[in-house]
N, C-alpha and C positions, 0 to 999 in steps of 0.2 A: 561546613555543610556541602560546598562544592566538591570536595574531594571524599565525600561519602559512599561507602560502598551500594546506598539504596540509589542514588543518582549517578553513579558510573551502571548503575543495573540499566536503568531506565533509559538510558542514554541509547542503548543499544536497540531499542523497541523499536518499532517503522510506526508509524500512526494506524495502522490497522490493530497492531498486534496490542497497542495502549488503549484504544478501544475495547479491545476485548477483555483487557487486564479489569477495567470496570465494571463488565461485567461480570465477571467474574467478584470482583470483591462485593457487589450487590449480594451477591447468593448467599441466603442465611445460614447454608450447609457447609461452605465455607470460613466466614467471616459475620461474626456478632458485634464486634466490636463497633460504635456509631461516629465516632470520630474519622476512622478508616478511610469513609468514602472522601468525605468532606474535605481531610487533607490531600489525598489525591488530585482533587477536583483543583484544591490550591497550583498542585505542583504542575500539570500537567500542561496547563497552557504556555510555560515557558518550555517545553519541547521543540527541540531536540537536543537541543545543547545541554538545556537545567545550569546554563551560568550568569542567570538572570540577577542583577541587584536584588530581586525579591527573593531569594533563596536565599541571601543571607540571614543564618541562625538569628544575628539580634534584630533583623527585619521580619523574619516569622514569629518570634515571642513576640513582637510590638503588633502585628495584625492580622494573624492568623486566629480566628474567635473560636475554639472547638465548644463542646458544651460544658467540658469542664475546662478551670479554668489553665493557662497555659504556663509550664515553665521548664528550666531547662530538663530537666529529669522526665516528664512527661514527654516533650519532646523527643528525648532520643527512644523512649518509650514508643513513640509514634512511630518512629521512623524505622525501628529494631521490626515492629512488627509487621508493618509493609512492606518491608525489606522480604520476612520471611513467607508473606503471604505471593508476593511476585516468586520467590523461588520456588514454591508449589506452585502457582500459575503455571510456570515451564516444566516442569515432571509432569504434570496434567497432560499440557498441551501435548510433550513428548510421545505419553503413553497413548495417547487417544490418535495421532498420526499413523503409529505402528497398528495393523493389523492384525500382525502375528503377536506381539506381545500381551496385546489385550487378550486374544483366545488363547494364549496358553495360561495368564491366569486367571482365566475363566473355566478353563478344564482344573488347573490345583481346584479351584471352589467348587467344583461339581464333583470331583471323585471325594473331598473331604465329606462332604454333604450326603453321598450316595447318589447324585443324580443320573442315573445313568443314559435316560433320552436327551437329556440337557447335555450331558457330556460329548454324544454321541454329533450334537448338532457343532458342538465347538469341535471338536475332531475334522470333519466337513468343511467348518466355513478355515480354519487352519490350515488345509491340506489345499482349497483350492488358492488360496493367498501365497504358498509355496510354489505351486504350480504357476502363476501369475508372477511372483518376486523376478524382476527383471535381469538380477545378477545371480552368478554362483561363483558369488564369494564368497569370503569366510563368515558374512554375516549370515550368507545364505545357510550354510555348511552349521553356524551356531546353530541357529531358529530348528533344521531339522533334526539335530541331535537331540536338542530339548524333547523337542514332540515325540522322539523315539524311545528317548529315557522315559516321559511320561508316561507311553502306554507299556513300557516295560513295566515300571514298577507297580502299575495298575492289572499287571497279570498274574494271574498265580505262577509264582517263583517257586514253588516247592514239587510243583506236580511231577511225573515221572515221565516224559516225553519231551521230545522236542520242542524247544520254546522259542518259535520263530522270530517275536517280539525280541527275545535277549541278544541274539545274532541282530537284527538290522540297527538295534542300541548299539550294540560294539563296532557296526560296521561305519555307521556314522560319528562316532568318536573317534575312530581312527582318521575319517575322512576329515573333519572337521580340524582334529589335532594335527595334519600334516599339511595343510592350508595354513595353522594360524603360526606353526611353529616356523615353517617355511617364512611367513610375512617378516618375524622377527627375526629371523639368519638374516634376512636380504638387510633389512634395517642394520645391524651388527657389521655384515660385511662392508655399507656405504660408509660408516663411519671408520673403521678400520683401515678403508682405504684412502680417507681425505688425513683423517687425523694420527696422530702417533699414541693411539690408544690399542687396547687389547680385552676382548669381550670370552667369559666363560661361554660357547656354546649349548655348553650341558648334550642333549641326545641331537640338537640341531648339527652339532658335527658328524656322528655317526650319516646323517642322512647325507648329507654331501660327498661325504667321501666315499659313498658307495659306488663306485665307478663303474660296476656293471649290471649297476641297477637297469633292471626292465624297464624302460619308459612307459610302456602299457600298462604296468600296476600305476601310477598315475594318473589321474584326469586332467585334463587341460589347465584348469587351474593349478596344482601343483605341479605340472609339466614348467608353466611360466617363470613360478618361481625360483624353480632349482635348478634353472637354466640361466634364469637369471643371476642369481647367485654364484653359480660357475663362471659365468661370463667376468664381473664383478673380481674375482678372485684370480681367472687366468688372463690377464691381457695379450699374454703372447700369441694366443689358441685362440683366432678369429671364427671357428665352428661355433663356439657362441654364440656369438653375434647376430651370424647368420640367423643358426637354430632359433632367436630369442624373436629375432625380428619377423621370422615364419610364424611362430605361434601368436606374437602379438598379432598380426595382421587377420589371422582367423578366429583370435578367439578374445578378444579387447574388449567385447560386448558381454562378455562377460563380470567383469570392472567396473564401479561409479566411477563418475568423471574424476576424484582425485586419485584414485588404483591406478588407474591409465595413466594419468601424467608423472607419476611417478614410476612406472613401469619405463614408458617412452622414455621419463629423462635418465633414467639410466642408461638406454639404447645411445643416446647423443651424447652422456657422460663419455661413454665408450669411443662414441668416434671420434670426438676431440682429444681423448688418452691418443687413438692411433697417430691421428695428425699432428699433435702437438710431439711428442714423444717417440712416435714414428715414422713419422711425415710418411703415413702412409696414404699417397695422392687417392684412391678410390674414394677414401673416407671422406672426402670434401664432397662425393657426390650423392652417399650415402646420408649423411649428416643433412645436405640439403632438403633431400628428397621428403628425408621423414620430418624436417620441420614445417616444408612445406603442406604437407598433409595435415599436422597438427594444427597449422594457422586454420587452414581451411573449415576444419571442424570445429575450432575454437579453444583447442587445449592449451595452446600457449599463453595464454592469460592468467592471470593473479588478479583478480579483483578487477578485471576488465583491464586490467594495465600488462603493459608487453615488456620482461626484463629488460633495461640498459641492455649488460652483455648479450645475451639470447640476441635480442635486435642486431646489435654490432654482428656477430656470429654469423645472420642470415645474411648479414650483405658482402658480408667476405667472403662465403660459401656459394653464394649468387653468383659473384665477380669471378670466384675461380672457377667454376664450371661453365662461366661462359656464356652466364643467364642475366647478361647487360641490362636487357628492355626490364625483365621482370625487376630486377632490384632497384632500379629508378622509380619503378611503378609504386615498389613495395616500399621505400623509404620517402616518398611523397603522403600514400594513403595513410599507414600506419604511425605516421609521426605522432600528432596526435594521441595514443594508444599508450603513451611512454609515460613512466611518473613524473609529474612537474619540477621536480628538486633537479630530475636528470634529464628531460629534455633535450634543452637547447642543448647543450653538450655533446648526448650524444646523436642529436641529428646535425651537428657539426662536424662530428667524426665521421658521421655514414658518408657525408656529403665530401667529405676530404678524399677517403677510401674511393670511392666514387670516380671524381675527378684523378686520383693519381692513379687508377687503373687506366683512364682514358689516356694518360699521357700528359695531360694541364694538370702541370706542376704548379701554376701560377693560383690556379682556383684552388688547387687542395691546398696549400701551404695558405691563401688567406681564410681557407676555414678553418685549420686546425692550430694559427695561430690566436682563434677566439676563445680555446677551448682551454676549459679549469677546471678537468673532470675533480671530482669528489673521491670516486673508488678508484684505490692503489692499482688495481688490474687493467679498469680503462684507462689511467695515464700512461700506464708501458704500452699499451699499444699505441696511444698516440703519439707515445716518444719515437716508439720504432718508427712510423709514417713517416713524422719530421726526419728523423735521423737520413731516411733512404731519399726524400726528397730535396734535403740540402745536400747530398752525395748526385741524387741524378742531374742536378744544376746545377753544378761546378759549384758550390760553394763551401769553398774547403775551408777557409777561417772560420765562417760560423760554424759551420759543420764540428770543427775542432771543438770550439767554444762551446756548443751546444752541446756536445759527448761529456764535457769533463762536468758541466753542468748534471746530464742527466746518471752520468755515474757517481756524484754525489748525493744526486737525490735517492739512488738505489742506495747507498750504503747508511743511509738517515732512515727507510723505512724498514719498518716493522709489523708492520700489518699483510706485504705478496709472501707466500710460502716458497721456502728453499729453492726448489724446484724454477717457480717461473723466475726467481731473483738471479740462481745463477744462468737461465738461458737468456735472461737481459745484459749481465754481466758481460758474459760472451760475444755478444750482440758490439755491443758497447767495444770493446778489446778487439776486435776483430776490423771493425767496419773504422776505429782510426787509427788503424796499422793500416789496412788500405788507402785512407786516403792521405797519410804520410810519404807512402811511395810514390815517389817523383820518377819522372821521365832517366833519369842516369841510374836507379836504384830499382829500377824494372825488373831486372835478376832476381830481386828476389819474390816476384809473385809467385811463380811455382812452388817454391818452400810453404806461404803465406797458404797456398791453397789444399797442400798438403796436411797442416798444419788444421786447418778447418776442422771443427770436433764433429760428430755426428746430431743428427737434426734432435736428437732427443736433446740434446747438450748445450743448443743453441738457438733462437730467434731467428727466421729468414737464411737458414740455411741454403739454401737452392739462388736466393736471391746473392745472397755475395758472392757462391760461387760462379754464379752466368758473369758479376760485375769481376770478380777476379782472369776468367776466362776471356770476356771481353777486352780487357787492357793488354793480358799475352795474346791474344789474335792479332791487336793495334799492331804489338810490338814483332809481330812474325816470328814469335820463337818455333 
């Protein structure tokens, strides 16, 4: 019974919305059935959970009275049909939220009917609900095709003239179609680029590779898209970026709140490609800036909780651009905000990051010796911390001991991608060659620096070279 599809339904309901479920199964246009209420009425005080002893199946046949008498077959009889009567409750509620969908099929019922001043007033209250719809998105772009198709096909099609109705039909299918096909490129290209998969296009290719496509046939909404989608696809071509991060900024309000955040985290997808892969320094300021916005307004949230990484991200992005006060601020306030599995973890990493930007190596290293991150990505970063911090403290045995450590735990895991596995490798390979060379074998730092792979290649690139440069300056070569 616990693991029922009618009470994983119900489970999901706020106490308003179960309230309403009631009344609704009260309504004889609805629901005849006289049992219906009554078990409801059973179930519903052990909400929210529904994992009450009293829910157990042979605890409801022992005292659950309906008017006939109770057994297991009626039972799931009961439960099949509340079940389906809650899933029309929500189509209901759905349909009666929408606006526009209630008048459009209120116009099918009135052109079927013949009504034509009834028609006339759903047309009206339709058009002002358009006019009012807050977005021009693809939902928006749907709801007007509809309406357009309607009064197309509600026009004489045969007549011998111009039929203004069939053009603004076609113009909003086109409109509508290059919004939603554009949605599903951008989708296709995100996956394409994480995974080593490969997606038919169909006509979504043709549109991208139009390269001299007029941006003015376009509207802002598929401007976003198919900039975005280039952006996505050419990393090397920062005009992207740029382009992508212009439109979003004027035309975002376009978007419900999940369009946006998925828009934006492509934007910061992007600047972490540059940084991570390019180390290209601007991006640190770029990346900031736009998450710092996003907090602001609230887009960085998932259920009111603020990603691990994302979090991590800000305060390294904070630290490098030089925005000390803010990210102290910002990793005090927002602790909090974090899902409780990763927490303390990762406000033990912010606070390490923290500290070894300040210079107290003694504070970062007891923080980040507490830390037993869960996801394979935040322990490489906190291996790297450790790594550079038993390197800035002279401590070259653990240091050793720690590297051979943390290059076995790289070659055990299975879960970081190629990618961040061989820039830890690197990481790793490099920093105890470094600290193997001794004062007599100092000759050979120049080789060691030469040697250095490019930042796409490697973890704290800039970092080992200052530490490589630093020991030939010692050494006055």
């Amino acid at each position: 019974m616990y693991q029922s599809k009618l009470l994983e339904l119900l489970r999901t309901f706020s106490p308003r919305r179960l309230s309403r479920l009631r009344e609704f199964l009260e309504s004889p246009y609805f629901n005849r059935a006289t049992d219906t209420v009554p078990f409801f009425d059973y179930l519903a005080p052990y909400a929210p959970d529904f994992k009450h002893a009293a829910l157990a199946k042979a605890y409801i046949l022992k005292h659950f009275k309906p008017d006939k008498p109770l057994t297991e077959k009626r039972l799931a009889y009961l439960m099949n049909h509340l079940l389906g009567l809650a899933e029309e409750f929500i189509a209901i509620e759905s349909f009666r939220s929408d606006p526009l969908k209630k008048s459009l099929a209120l116009m099918e019922a009135f052109t079927s009917a013949g009504l034509t001043r009834h028609f006339k007033t759903a047309l009206d209250n339709i058009t002002s609900a358009l006019e009012r719809f807050p977005y021009r998105n693809a939902e928006f772009y749907a709801e007007t095709y509809q309406l357009t198709a309607m009064q197309y096909w509600r026009s004489n099609q045969i007549q011998h003239q111009y039929n203004s109705d069939l053009q603004h039909a076609s113009d909003a299918l086109d409109t509508f179609y290059l919004v939603e096909k554009l949605r599903y490129c951008l989708a296709m290209a995100h996956s394409e680029n994480t995974l080593n998969l490969k997606y038919d296009w169909g006509l979504g290719q043709r549109l991208i590779e139009w390269e001299n496509m007029d941006q003015t046939l376009l509207n802002p909404t598929q401007q976003v898209y198919w900039t975005s989608i280039r952006m996505v696809q050419h990393p090397d071509d920062t005009t992207y970026f740029y382009r992508q991060k212009e439109l979003l900024l004027q035309h975002d309000a376009r978007f419900n709140e999940n369009e946006q955040k998925l828009l934006y985290t492509t934007l910061l997808n992007y600047c972490s490609l540059r940084i991570n892969q390019y180390n290209d320094q601007p991006f640190f300021g770029e990346y900031f800036e736009i998450n710092k916005t996003l907090l602001e307004r609230g887009l960085l949230f998932e259920e009111e909780k603020l990603s691990p990484l994302r979090f991590l991200n800000l305060v390294n992005t904070g630290l490098q651009t030089g925005q000390t006060e803010w990210t102290a601020q910002f990793i005090k306030q927002y602790r909090d905000r974090l899902p409780e599995e990763y927490a303390e973890d990762t406000y033990l990493m912010a606070i390490g990051r923290y500290h070894f930007h300040l210079g107290d190596f003694t504070q970062a290293q007891i923080a980040l010796n507490q830390v037993n991150p869960l996801n394979p990505q935040m322990a490489v970063i906190a291996r790297n911390l450790l790594a550079r911090i038993y390197y800035e403290t002279g401590e070259t045995e653990l240091l050793l001991s720690f590297l051979e450590a943390y290059r076995v735990y790289l070659l055990r895991q299975n879960l970081l991608n190629p990618t961040t596995k061989k820039q830890a490798r690197q990481f790793v390979d490099f920093t105890r060659r470094l600290a193997k060379i001794d004062q007599p074998e100092a000759h050979l730092l120049p080789k060691l620096l030469a040697d250095l792979p490019p930042a796409t290649e490697i973890y704290h690139r800039d970092w080992l070279a200052a530490q490589i440069e630093k020991r030939m300056k010692n050494r006055a070569f």
